[in-house]
N, CA and C of each residue as an Amber inpcrd file, in Angstrom:
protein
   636
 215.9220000  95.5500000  44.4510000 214.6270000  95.0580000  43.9380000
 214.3830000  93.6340000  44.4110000 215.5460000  92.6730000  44.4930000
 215.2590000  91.3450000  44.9630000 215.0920000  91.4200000  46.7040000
 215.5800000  92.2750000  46.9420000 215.3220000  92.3020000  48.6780000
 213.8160000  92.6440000  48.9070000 213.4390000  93.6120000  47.6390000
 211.7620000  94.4350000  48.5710000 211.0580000  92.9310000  47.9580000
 211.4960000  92.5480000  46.6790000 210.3760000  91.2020000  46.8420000
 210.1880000  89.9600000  47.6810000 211.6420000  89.8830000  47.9430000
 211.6810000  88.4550000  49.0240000 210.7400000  89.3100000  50.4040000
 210.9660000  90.4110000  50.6650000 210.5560000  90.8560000  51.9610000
 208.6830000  91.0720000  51.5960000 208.5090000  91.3040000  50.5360000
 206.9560000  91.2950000  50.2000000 206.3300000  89.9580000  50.2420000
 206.9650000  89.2050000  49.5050000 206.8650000  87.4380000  49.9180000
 206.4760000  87.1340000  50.7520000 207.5190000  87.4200000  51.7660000
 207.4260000  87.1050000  53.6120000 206.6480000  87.5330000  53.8750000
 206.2530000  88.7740000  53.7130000 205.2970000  89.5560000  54.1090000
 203.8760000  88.9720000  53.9580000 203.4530000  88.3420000  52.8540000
 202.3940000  87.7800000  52.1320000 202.1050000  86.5000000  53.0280000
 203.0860000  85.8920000  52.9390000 202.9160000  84.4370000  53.6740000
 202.8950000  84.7010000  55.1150000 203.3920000  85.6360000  55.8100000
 203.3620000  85.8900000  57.1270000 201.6470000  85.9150000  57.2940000
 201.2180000  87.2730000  57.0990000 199.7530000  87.0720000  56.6720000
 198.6270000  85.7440000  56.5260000 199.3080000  85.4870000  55.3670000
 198.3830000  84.0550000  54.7900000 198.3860000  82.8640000  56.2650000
 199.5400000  82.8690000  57.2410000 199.3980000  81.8540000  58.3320000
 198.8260000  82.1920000  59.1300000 198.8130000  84.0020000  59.5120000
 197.6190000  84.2790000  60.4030000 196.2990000  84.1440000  60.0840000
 195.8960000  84.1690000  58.9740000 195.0530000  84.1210000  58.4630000
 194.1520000  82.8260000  58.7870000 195.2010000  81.9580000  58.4210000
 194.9480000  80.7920000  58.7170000 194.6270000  80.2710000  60.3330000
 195.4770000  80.6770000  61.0490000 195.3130000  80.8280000  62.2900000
 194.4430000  80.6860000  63.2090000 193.8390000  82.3260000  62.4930000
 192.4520000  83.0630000  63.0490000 191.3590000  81.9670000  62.5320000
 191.3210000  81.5630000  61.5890000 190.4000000  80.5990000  60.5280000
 190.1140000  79.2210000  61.5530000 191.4540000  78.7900000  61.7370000
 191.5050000  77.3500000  62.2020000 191.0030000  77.6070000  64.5060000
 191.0240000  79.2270000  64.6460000 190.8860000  79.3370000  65.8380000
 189.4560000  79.6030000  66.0070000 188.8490000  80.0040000  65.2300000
 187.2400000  80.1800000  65.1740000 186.4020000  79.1410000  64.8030000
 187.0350000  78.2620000  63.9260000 186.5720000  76.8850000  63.4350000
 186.1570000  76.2360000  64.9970000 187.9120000  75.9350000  65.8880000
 187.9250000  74.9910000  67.0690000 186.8340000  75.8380000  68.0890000
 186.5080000  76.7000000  67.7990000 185.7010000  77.7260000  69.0700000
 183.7240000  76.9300000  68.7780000 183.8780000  77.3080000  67.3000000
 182.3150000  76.7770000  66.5370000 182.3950000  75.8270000  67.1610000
 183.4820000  74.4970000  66.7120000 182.6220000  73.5820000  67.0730000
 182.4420000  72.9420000  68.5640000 183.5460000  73.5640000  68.7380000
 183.2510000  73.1750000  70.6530000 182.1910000  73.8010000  71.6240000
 181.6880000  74.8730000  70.4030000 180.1810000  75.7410000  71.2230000
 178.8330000  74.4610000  70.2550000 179.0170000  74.3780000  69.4020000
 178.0710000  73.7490000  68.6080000 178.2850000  71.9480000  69.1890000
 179.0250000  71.3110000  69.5840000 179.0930000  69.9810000  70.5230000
 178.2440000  70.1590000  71.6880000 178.7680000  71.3470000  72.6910000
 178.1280000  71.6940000  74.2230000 177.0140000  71.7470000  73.7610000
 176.4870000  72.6960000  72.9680000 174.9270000  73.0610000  72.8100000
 173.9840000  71.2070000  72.3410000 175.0320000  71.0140000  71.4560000
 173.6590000  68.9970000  71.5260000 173.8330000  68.2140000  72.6680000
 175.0120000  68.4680000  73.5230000 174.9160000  67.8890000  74.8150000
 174.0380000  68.4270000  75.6830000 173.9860000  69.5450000  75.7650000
 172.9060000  70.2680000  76.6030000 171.6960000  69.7830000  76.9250000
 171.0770000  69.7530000  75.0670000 170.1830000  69.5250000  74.5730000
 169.2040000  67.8690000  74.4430000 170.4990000  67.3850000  74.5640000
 170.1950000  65.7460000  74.8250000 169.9890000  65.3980000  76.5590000
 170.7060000  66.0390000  77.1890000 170.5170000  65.6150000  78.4710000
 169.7240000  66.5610000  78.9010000 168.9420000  67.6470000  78.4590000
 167.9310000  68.0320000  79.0860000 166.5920000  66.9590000  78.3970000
 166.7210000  66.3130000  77.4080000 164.8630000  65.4390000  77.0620000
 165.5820000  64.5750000  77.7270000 167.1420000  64.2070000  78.5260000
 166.7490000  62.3940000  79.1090000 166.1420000  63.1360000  80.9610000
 166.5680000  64.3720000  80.9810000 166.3190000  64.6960000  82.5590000
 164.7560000  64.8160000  82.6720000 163.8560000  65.3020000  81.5310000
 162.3480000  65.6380000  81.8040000 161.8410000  64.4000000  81.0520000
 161.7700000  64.0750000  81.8550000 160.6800000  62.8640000  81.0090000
 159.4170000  62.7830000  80.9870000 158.8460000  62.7270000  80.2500000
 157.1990000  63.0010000  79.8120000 156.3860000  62.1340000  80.7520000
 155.4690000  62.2290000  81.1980000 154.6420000  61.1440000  82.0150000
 152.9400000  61.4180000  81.2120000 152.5390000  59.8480000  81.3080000
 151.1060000  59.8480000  80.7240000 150.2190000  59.6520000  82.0650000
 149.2940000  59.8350000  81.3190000 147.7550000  59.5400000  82.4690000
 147.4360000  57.5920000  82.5860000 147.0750000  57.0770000  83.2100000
 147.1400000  55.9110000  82.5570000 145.3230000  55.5360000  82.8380000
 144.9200000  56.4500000  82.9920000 143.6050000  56.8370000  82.3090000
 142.9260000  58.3610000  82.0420000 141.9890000  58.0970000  81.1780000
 141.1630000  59.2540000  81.0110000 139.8270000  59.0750000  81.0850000
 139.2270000  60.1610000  81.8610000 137.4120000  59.9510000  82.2570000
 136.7880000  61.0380000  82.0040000 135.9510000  61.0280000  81.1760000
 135.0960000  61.8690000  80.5430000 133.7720000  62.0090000  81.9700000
 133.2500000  63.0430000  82.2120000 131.8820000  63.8760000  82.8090000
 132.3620000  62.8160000  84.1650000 133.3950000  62.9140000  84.7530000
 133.7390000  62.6780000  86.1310000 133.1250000  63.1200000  87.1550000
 132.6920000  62.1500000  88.3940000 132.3250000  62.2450000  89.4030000
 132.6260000  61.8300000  90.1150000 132.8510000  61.9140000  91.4550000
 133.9010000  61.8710000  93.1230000 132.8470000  62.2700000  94.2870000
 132.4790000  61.0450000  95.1140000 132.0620000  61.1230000  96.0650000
 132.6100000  60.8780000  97.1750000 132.8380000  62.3250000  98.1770000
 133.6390000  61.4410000  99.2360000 132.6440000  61.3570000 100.5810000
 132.3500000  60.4730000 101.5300000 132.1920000  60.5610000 102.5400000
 132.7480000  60.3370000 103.6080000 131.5350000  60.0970000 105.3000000
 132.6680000  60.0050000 106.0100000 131.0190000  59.1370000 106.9350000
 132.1840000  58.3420000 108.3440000 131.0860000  57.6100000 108.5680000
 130.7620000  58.5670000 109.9020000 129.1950000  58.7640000 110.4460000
 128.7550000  59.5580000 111.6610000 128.6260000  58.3910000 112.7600000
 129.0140000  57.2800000 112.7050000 128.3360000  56.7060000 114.1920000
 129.4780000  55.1730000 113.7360000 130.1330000  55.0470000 115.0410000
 130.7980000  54.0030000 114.8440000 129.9700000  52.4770000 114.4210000
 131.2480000  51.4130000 113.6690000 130.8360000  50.5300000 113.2710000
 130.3350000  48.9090000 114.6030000 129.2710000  48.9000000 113.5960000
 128.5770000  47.7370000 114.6700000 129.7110000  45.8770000 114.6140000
 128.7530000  45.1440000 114.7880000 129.3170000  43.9720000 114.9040000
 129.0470000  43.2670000 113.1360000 128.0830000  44.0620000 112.8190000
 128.0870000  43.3220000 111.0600000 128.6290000  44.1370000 110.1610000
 129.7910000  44.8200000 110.6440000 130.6410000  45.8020000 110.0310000
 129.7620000  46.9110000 108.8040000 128.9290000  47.4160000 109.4690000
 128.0250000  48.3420000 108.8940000 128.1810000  49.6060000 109.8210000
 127.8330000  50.7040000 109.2000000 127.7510000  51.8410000 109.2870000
 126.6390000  53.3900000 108.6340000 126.2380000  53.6680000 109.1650000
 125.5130000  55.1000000 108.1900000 126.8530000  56.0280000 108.4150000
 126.7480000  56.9260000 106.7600000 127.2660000  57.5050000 106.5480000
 126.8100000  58.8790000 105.7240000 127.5760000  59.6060000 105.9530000
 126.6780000  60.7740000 104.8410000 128.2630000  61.3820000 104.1540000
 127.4260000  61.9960000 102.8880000 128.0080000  62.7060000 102.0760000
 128.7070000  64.4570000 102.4530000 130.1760000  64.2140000 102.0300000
 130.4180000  65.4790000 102.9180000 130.9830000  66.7410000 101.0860000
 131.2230000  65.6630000 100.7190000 131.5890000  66.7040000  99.0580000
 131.6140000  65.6720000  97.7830000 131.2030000  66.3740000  96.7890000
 130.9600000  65.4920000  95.3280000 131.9310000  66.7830000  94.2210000
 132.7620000  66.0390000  93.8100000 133.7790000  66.7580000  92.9080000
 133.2150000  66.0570000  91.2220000 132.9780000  66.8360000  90.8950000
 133.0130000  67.0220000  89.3810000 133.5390000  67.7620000  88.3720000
 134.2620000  67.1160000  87.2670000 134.6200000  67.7540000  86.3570000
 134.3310000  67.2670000  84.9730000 134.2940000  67.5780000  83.8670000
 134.4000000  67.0180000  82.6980000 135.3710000  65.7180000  82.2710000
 136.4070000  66.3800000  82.3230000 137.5380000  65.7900000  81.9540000
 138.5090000  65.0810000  83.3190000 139.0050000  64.2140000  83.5100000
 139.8470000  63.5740000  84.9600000 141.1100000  63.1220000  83.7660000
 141.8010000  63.4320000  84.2510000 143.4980000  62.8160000  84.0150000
 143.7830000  62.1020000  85.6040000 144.1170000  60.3360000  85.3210000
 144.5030000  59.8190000  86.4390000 146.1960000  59.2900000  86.2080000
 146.6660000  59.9790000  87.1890000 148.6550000  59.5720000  87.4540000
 148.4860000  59.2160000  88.5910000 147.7200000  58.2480000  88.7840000
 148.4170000  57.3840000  89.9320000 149.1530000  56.3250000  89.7110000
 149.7250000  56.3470000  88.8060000 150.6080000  55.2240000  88.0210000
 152.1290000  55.9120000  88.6530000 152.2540000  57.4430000  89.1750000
 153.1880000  57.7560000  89.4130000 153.3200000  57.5440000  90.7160000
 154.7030000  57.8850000  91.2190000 154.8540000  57.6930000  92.2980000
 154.5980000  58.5880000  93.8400000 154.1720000  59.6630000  93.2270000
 153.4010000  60.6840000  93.8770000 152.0310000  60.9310000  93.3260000
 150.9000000  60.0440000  93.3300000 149.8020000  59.7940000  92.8330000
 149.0320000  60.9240000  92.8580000 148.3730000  61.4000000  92.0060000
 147.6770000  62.5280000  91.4600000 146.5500000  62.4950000  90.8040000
 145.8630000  63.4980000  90.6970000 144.8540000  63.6230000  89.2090000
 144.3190000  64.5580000  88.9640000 144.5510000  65.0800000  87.7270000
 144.0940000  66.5110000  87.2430000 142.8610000  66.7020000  86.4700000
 142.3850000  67.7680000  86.5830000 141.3480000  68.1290000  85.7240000
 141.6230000  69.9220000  84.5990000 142.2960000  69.6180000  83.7910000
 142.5130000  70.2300000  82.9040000 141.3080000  71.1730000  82.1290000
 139.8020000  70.5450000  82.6180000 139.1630000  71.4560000  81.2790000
 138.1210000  72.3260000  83.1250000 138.7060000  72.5540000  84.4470000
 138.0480000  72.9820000  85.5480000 137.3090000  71.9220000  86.4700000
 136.9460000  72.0110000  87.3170000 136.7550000  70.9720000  88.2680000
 134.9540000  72.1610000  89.2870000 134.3640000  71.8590000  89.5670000
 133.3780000  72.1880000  90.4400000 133.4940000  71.1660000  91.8490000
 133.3670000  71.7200000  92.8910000 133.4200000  70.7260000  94.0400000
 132.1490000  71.1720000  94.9860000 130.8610000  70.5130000  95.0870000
 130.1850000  70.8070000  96.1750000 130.7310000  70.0520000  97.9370000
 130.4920000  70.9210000  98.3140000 130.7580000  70.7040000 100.2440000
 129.7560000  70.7940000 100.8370000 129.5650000  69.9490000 101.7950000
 128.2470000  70.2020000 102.8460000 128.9150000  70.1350000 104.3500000
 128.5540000  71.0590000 105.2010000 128.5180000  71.1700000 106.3980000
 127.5010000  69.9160000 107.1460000 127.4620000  69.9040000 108.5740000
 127.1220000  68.8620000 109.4770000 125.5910000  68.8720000 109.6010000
 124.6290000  70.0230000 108.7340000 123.5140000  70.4170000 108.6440000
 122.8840000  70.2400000 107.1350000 123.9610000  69.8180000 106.8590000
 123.9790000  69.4710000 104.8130000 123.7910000  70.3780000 104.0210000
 123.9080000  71.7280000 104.6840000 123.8830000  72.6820000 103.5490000
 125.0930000  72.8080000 102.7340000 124.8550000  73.0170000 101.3090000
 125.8250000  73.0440000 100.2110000 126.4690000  74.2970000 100.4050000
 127.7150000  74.6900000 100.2750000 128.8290000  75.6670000  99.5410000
 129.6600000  74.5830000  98.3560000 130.0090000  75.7140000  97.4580000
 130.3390000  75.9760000  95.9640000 131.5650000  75.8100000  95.5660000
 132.6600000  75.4220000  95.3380000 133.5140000  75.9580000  94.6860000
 133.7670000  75.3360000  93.3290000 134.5390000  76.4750000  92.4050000
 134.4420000  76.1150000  90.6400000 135.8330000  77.0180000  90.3250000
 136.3360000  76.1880000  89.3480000 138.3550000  77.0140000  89.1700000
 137.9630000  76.3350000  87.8090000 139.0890000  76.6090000  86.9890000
 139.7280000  76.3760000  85.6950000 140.2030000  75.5520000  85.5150000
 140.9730000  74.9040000  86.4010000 141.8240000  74.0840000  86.6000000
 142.2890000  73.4630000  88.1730000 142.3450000  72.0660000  87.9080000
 142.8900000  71.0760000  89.8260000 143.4760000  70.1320000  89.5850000
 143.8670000  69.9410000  90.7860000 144.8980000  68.7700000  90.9310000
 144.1520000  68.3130000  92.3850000 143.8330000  66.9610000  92.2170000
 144.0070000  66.2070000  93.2160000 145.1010000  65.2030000  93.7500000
 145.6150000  65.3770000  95.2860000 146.8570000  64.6090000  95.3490000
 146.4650000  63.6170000  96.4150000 145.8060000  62.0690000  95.7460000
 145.5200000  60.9340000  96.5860000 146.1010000  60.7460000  97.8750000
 147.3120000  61.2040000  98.2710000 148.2650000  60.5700000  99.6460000
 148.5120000  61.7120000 100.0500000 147.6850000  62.7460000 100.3200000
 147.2570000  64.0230000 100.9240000 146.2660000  64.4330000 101.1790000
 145.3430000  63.7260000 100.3220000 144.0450000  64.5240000 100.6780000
 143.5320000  65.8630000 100.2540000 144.6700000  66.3860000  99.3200000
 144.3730000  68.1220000  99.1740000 144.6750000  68.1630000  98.1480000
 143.2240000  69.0820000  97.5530000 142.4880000  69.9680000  96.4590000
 143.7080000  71.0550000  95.8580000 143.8180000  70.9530000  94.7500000
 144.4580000  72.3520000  94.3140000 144.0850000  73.2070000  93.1240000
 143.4900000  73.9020000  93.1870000 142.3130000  74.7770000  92.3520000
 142.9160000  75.9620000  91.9300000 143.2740000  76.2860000  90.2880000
 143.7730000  77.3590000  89.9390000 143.2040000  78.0300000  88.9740000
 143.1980000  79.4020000  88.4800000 142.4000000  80.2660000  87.6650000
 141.2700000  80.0180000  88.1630000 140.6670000  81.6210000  88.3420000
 139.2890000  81.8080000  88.3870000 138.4410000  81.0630000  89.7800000
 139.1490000  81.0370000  90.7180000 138.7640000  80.2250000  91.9640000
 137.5030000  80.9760000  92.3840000 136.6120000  80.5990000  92.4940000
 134.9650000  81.2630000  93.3050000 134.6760000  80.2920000  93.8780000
 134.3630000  80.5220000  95.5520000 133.6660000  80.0750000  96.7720000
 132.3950000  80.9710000  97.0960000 131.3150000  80.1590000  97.2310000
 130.7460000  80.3050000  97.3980000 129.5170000  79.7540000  99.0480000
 129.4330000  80.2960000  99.8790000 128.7230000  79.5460000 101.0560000
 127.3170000  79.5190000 100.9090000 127.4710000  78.5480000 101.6750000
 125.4030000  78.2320000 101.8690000 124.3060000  79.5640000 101.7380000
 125.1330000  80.5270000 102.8940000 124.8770000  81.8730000 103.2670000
 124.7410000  83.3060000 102.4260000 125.6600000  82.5360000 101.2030000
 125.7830000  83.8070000 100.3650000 127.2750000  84.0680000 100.3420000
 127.8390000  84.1540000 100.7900000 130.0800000  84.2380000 101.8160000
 130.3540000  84.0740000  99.8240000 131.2020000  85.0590000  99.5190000
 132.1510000  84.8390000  98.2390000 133.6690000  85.3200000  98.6720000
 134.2620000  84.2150000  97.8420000 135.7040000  84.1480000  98.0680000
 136.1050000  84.1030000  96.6030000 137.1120000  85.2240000  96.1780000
 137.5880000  85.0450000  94.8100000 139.1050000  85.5440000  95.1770000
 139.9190000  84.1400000  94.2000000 141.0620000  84.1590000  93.8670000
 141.5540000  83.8120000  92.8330000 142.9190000  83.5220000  92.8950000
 143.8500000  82.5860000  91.5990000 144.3980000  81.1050000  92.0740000
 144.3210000  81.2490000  93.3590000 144.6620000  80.0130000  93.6130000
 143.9830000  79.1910000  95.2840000 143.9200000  78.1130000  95.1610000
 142.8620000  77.4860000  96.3540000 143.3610000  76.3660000  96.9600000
 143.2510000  76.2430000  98.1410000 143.9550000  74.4510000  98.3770000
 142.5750000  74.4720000  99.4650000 142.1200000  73.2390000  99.2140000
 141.2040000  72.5390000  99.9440000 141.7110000  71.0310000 100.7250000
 142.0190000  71.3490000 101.8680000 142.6800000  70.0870000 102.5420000
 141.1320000  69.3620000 102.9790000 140.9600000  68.2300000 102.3490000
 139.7800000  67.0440000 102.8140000 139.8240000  66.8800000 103.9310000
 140.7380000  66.3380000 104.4550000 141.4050000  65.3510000 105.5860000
 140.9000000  66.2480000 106.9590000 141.4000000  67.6980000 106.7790000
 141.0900000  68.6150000 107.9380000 139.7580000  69.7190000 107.8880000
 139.2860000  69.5780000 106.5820000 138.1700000  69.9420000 106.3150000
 138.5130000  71.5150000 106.1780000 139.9240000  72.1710000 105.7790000
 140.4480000  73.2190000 105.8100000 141.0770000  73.8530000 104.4300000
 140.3930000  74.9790000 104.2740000 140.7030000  76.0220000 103.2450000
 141.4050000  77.1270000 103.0290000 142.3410000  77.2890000 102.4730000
 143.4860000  78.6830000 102.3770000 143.9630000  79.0740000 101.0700000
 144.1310000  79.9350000 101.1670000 145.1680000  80.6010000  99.7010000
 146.4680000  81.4420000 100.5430000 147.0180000  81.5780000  99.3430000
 148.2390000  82.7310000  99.8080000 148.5460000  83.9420000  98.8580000
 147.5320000  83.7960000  97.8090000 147.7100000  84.5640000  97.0200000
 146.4180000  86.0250000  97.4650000 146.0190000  86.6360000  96.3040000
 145.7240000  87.7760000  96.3400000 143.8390000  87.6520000  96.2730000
 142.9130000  87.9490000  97.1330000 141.4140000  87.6050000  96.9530000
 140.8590000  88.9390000  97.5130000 139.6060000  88.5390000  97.0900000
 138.4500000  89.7180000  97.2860000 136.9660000  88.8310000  98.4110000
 136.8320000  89.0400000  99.2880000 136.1000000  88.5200000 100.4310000
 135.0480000  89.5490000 100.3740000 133.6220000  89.2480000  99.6860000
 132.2000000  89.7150000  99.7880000 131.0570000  88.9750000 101.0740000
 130.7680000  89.2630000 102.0450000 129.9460000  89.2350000 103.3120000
 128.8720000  90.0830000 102.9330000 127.4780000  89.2590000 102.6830000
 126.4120000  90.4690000 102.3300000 125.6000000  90.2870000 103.8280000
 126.0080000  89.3700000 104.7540000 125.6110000  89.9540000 105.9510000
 126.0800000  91.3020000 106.7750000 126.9910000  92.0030000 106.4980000
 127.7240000  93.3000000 107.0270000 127.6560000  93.8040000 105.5790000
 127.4300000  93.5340000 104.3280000 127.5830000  94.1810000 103.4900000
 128.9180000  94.9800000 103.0370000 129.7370000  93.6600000 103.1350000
 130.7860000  94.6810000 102.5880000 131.8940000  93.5500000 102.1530000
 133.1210000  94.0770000 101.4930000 133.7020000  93.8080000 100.4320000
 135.6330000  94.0100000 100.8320000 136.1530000  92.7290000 100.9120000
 137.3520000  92.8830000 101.3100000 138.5120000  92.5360000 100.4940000
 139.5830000  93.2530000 100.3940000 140.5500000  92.6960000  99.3500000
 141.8500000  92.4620000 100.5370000 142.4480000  91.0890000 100.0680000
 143.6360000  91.0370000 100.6860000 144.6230000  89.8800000 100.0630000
 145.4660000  89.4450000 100.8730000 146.4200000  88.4430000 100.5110000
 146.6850000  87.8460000 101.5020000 146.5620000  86.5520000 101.0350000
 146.4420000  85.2030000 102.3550000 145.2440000  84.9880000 103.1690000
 144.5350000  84.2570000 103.1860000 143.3760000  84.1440000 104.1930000
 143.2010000  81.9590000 103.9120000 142.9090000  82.3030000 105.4980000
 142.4860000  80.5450000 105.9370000 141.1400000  80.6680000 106.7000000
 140.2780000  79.1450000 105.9050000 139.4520000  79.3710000 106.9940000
 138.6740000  77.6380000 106.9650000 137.4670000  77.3900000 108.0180000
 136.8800000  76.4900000 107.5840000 135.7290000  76.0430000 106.6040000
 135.5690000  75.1280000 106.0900000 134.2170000  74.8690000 104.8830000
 133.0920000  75.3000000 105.1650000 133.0230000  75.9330000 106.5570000
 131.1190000  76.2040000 106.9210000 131.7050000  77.8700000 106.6770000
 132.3760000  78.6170000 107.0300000 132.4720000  79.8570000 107.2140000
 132.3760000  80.3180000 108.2440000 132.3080000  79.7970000 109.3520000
 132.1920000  79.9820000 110.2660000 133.3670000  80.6360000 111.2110000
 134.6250000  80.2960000 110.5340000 135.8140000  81.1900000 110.9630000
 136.7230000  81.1350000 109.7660000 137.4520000  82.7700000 110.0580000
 138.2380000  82.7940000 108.9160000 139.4720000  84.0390000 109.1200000
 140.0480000  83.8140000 108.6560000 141.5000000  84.8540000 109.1340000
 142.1470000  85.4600000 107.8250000 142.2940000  86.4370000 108.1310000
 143.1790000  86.8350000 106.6790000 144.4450000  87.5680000 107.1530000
 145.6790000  87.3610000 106.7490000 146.6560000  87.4010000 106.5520000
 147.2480000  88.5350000 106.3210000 146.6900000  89.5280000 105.2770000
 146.9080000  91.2870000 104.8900000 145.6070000  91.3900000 104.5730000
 145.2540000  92.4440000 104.6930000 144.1990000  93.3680000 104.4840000
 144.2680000  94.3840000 103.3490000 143.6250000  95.0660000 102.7610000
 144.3310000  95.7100000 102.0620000 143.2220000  96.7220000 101.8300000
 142.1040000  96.4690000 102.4410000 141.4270000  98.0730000 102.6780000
 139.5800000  97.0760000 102.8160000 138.5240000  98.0040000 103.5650000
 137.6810000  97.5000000 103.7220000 136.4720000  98.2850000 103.3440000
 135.3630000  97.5780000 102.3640000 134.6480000  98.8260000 101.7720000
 132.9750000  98.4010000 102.0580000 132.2950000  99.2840000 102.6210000
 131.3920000  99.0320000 102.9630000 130.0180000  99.3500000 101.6200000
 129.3250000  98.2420000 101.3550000 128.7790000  98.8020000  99.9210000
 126.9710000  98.1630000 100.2940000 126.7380000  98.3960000 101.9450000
 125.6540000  98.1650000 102.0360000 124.9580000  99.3210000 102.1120000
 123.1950000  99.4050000 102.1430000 123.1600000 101.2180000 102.2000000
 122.2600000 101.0370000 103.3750000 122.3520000 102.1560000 104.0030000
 121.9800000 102.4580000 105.3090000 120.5170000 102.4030000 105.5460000
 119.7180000 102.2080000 106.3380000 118.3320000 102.3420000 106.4620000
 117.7610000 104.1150000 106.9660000 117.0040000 104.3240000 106.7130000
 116.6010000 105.5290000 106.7670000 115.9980000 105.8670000 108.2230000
């Protein structure tokens, strides 16, 4: 009888240290997962750091031109208007070091060709990038030409500098001079319409009606 109890004893306390064991091995596991996770967490808000506008402009307007006839001796010039960007709202980061400025509530941009006729474009949302020269127009992109020419996408880059327009994403190309209606992915072209390339095709539908 004194042997089965000393051996039940042992038995008990053998137990009770694993017990402990397991206790003190899940404890060191918690907290060395629960340390990593606030380190994580701290050095991901010091890696993103928030950036402000270091202004804001309400019913914004942007005129750019360019000069047609070189400058004289009283440093004068005529010039004409080649696009006027408007938006509601302007966010300016040129405080950053890759100078920018967005328009968060959509942006409209008129263009004129060398004859001053207007084409259209209007998105959801842009970014202008000062030390590039180029437009970046997202959601709901519609071009529109002098001519009638519609261009619809999701996304738009308007390079100033070269007077050059492209996407890479997915659009629908309406010509009501041939009357007809194109869907594809990728297309470049210039601000008059006058040339334009597309990239994939993806089928071509003719939706003019025939003369009798």
């Amino acid at each position: 009888m004194g042997v089965a109890l000393r051996y039940q004893a042992y038995s008990v306390k053998r137990k009770s240290r694993n017990i402990l064991k397991c206790f003190a091995t899940v404890s060191t596991v918690a907290i060395l997962f629960i340390s990593c996770g606030d380190d994580y967490e701290r050095v991901g808000e010091e890696a993103v750091k928030p950036i402000f506008p270091q202004g804001v402009a309400q019913n914004f307007t942007l005129t750019y031109t360019e000069t047609v006839e070189a400058m004289n001796s009283q440093d004068s010039a005529k010039s004409r208007v080649i696009a006027v960007l408007s938006s509601p709202i302007s966010e300016d980061f040129d405080n950053q070091a890759f100078k920018f400025r967005t328009f968060p509530e959509g942006l409209k941009v008129d263009f004129f060709d060398d004859k001053n006729q207007k084409s259209v474009i209007v998105a959801d949302y842009g970014i202008v990038y000062s030390q590039t020269n180029l437009i970046d127009l997202q959601g709901n992109v519609i071009i529109e030409s002098h001519d009638g020419k519609k261009l619809e996408t999701d996304q738009l880059f308007f390079d100033r500098k070269n007077n050059w327009i492209f996407t890479e994403g997915a659009f629908t190309y309406t010509n009501p001079d041939d009357g007809t209606v194109m869907d594809g992915k990728g297309m470049d072209f210039n601000k008059d319409f006058t040339f334009f390339k597309a990239h994939k095709t993806f089928g071509l539908m003719t939706i003019k009606e025939e003369d009798e």
